[in-house]
GUPA-436395 format. One record per atom (N, C-alpha, C): residue number from 0; atom name; y, x, z. Coordinates in Angstrom, 1 decimal. Example, Ala and Ser with C-alpha at 12.3 -4.5 7.8 and 13.67 -1.06 7.14 Angstrom:
<sites>
k / a / y / x / z
0 / N / -5.7 / 13.2 / 7.8
0 / CA / -4.5 / 12.3 / 7.8
0 / C / -3.3 / 13.2 / 7.8
1 / N / -2.2 / 12.8 / 7.1
1 / CA / -1.1 / 13.7 / 7.1
1 / C / 0.0 / 12.9 / 7.9
</sites>
This chain:
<sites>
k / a / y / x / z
0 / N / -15.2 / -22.3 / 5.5
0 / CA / -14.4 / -22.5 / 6.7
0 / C / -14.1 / -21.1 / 7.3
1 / N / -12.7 / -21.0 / 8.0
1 / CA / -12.3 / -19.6 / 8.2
1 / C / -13.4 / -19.5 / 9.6
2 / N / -13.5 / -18.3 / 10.2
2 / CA / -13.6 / -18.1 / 11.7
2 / C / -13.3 / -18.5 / 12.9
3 / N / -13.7 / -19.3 / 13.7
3 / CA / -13.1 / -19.8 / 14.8
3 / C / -12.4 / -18.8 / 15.6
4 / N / -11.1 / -19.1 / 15.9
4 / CA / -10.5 / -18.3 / 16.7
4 / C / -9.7 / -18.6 / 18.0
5 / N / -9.9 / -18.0 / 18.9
5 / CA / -9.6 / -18.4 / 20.1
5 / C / -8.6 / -17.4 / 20.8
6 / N / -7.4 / -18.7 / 21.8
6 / CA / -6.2 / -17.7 / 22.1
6 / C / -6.9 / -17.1 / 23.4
7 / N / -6.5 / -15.7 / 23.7
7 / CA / -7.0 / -15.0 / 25.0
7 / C / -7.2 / -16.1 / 25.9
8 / N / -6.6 / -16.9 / 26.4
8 / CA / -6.9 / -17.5 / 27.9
8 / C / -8.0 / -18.6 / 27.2
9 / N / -7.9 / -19.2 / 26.3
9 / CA / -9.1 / -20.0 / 25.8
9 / C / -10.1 / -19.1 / 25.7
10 / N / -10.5 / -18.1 / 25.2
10 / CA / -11.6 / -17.1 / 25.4
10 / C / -12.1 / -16.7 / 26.5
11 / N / -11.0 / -16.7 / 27.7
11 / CA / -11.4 / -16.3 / 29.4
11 / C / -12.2 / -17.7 / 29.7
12 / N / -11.3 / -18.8 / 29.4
12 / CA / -12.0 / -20.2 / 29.7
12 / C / -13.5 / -20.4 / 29.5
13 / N / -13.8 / -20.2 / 28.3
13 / CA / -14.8 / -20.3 / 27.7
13 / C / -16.3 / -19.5 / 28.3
14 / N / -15.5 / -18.5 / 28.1
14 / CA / -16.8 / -17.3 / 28.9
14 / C / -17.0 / -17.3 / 29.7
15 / N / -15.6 / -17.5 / 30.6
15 / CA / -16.1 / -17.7 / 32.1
15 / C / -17.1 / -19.0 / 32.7
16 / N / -17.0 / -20.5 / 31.7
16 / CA / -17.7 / -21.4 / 32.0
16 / C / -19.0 / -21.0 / 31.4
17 / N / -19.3 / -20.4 / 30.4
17 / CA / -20.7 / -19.6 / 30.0
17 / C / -21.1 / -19.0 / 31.1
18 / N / -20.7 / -18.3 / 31.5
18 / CA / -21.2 / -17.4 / 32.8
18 / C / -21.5 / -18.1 / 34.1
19 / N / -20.6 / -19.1 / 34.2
19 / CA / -20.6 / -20.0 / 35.2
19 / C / -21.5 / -20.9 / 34.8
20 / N / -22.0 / -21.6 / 33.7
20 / CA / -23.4 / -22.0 / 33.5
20 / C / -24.8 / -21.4 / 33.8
21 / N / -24.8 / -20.1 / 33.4
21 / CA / -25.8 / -19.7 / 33.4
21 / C / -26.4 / -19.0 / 34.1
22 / N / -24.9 / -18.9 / 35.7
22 / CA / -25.3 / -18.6 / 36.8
22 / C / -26.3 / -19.9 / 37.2
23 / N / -25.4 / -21.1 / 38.0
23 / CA / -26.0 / -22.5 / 38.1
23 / C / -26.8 / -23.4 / 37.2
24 / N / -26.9 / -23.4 / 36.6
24 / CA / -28.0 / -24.6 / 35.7
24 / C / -29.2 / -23.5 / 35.7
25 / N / -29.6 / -22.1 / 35.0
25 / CA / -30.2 / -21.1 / 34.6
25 / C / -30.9 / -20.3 / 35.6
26 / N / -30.4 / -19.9 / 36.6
26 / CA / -30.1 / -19.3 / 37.9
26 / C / -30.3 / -17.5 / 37.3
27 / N / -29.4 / -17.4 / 36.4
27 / CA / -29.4 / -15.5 / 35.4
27 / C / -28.1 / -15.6 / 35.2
28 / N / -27.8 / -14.2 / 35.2
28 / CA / -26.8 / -14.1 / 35.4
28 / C / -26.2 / -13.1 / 34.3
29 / N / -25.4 / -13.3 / 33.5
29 / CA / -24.9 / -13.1 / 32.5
29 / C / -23.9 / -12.6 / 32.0
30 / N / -23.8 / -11.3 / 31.3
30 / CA / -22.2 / -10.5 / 31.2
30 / C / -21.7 / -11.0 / 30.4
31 / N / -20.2 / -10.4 / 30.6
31 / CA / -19.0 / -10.8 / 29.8
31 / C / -19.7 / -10.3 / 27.9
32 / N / -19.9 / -9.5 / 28.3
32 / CA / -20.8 / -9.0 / 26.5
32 / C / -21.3 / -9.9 / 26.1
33 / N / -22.1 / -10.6 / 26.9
33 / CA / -23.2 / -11.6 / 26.1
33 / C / -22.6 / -12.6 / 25.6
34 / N / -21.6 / -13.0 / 27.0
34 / CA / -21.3 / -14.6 / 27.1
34 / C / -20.0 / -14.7 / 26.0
35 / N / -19.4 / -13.7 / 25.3
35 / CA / -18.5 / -13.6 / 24.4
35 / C / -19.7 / -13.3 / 23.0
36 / N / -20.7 / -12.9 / 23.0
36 / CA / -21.4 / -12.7 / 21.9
36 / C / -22.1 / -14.7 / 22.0
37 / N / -22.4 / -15.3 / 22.8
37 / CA / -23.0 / -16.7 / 22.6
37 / C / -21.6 / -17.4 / 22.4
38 / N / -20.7 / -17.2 / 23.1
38 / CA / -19.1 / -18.3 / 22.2
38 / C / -19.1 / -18.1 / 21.0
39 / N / -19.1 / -16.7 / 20.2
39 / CA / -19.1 / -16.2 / 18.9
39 / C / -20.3 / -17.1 / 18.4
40 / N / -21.5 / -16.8 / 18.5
40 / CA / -22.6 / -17.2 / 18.0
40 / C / -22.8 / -18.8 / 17.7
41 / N / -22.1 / -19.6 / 19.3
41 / CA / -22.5 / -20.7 / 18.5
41 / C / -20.9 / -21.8 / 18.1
42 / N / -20.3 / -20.8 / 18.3
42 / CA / -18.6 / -21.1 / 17.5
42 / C / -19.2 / -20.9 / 15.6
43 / N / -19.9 / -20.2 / 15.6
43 / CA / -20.5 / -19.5 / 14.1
43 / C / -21.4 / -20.5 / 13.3
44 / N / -22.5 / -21.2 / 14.6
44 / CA / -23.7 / -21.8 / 14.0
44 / C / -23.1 / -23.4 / 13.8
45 / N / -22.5 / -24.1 / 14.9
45 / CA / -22.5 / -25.2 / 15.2
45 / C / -20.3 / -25.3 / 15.0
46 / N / -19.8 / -24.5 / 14.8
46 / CA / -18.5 / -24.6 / 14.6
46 / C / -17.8 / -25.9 / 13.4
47 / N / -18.6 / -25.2 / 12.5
47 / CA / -18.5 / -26.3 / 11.4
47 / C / -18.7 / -27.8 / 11.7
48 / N / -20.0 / -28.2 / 12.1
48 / CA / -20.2 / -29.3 / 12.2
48 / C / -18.8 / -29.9 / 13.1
49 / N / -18.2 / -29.8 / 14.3
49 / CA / -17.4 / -29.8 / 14.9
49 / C / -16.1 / -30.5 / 14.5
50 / N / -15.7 / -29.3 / 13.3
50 / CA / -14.5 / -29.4 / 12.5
50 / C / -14.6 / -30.6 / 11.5
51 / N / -15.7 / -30.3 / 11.0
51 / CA / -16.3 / -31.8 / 10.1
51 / C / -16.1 / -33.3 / 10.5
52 / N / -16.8 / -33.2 / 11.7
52 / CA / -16.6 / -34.7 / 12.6
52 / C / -15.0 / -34.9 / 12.8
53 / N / -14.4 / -33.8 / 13.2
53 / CA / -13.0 / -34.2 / 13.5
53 / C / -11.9 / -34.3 / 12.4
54 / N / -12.6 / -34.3 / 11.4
54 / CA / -11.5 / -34.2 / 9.8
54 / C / -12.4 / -35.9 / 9.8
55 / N / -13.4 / -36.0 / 9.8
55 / CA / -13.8 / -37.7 / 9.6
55 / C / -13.0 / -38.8 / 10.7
56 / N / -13.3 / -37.8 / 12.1
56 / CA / -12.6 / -38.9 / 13.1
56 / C / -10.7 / -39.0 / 12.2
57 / N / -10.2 / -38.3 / 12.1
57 / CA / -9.0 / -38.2 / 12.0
57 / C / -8.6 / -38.8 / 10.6
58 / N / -9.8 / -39.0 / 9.5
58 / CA / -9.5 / -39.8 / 8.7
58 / C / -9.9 / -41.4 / 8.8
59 / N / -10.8 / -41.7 / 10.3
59 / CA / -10.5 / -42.9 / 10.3
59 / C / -9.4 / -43.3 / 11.0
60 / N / -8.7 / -42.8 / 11.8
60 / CA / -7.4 / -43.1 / 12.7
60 / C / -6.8 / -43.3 / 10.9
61 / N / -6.5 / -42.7 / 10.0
61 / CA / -5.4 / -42.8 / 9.5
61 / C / -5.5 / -44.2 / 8.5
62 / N / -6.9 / -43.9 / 8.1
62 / CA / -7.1 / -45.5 / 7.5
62 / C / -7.1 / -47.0 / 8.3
63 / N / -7.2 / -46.7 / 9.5
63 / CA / -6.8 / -47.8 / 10.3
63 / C / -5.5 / -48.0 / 10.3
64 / N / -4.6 / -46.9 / 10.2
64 / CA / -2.9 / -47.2 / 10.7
64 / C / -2.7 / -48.1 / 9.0
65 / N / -3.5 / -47.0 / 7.8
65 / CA / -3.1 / -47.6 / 6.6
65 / C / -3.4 / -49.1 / 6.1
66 / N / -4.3 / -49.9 / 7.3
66 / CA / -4.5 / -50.9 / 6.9
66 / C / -3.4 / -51.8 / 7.5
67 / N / -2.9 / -51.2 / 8.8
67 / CA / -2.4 / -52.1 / 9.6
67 / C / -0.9 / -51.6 / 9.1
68 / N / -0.3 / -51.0 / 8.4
68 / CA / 0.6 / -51.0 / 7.2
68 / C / 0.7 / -51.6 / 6.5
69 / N / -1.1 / -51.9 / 5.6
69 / CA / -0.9 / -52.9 / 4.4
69 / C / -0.6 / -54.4 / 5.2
70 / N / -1.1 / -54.5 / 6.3
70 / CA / -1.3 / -55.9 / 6.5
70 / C / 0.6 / -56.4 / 6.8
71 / N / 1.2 / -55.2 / 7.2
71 / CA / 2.5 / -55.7 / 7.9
71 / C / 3.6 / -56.1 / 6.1
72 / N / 2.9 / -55.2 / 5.3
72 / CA / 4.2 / -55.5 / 4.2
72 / C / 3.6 / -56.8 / 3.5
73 / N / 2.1 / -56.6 / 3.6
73 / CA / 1.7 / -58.3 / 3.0
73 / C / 2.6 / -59.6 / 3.8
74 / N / 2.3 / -58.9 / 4.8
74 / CA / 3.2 / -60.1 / 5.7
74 / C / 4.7 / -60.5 / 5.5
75 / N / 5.4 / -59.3 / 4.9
75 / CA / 6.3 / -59.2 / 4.6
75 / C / 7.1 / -60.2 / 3.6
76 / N / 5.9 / -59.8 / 2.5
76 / CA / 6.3 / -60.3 / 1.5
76 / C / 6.9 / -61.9 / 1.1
77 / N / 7.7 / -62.4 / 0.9
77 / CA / 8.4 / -63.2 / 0.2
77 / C / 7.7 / -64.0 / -0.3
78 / N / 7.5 / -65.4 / -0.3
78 / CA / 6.5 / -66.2 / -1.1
78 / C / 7.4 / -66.7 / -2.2
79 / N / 7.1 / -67.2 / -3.2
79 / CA / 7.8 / -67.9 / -4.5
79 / C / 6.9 / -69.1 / -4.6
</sites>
């Protein structure tokens, strides 16, 4: 899997909610260095799993539509 990559304003997003975490929940307070070094880190550790789940979710949306396909042309079909 390539690198997770993030557009500038999704990276401000991100860090800033890191920092804003770790102000409140943690009560430490935490630079922009770090909080872009922990997006990295666990975009790195736990990124995959992520991507994984959502290629599974997205292959069951498609087998659902594919059943409800098969069921419409069965229905379709012409009896003799």
């Amino acid at each position: 899997m390539k690198k997770i990559e993030y557009s500038p304003a999704q990276k401000t997003l991100f860090v800033s909610k890191i920092k804003t975490y770790f102000a409140e929940e943690l009560d430490e307070e935490i630079g922009q260095f770090d909080a872009e070094f922990l997006l990295d880190f666990f975009g790195d550790l736990i990124g995959g799993a992520y991507y994984n789940q959502g290629l599974q979710d997205a292959l069951g949306v498609i087998e659902s539509q594919t059943d409800r396909m098969k069921e419409t042309l069965f229905m379709m079909e012409e009896t003799m």
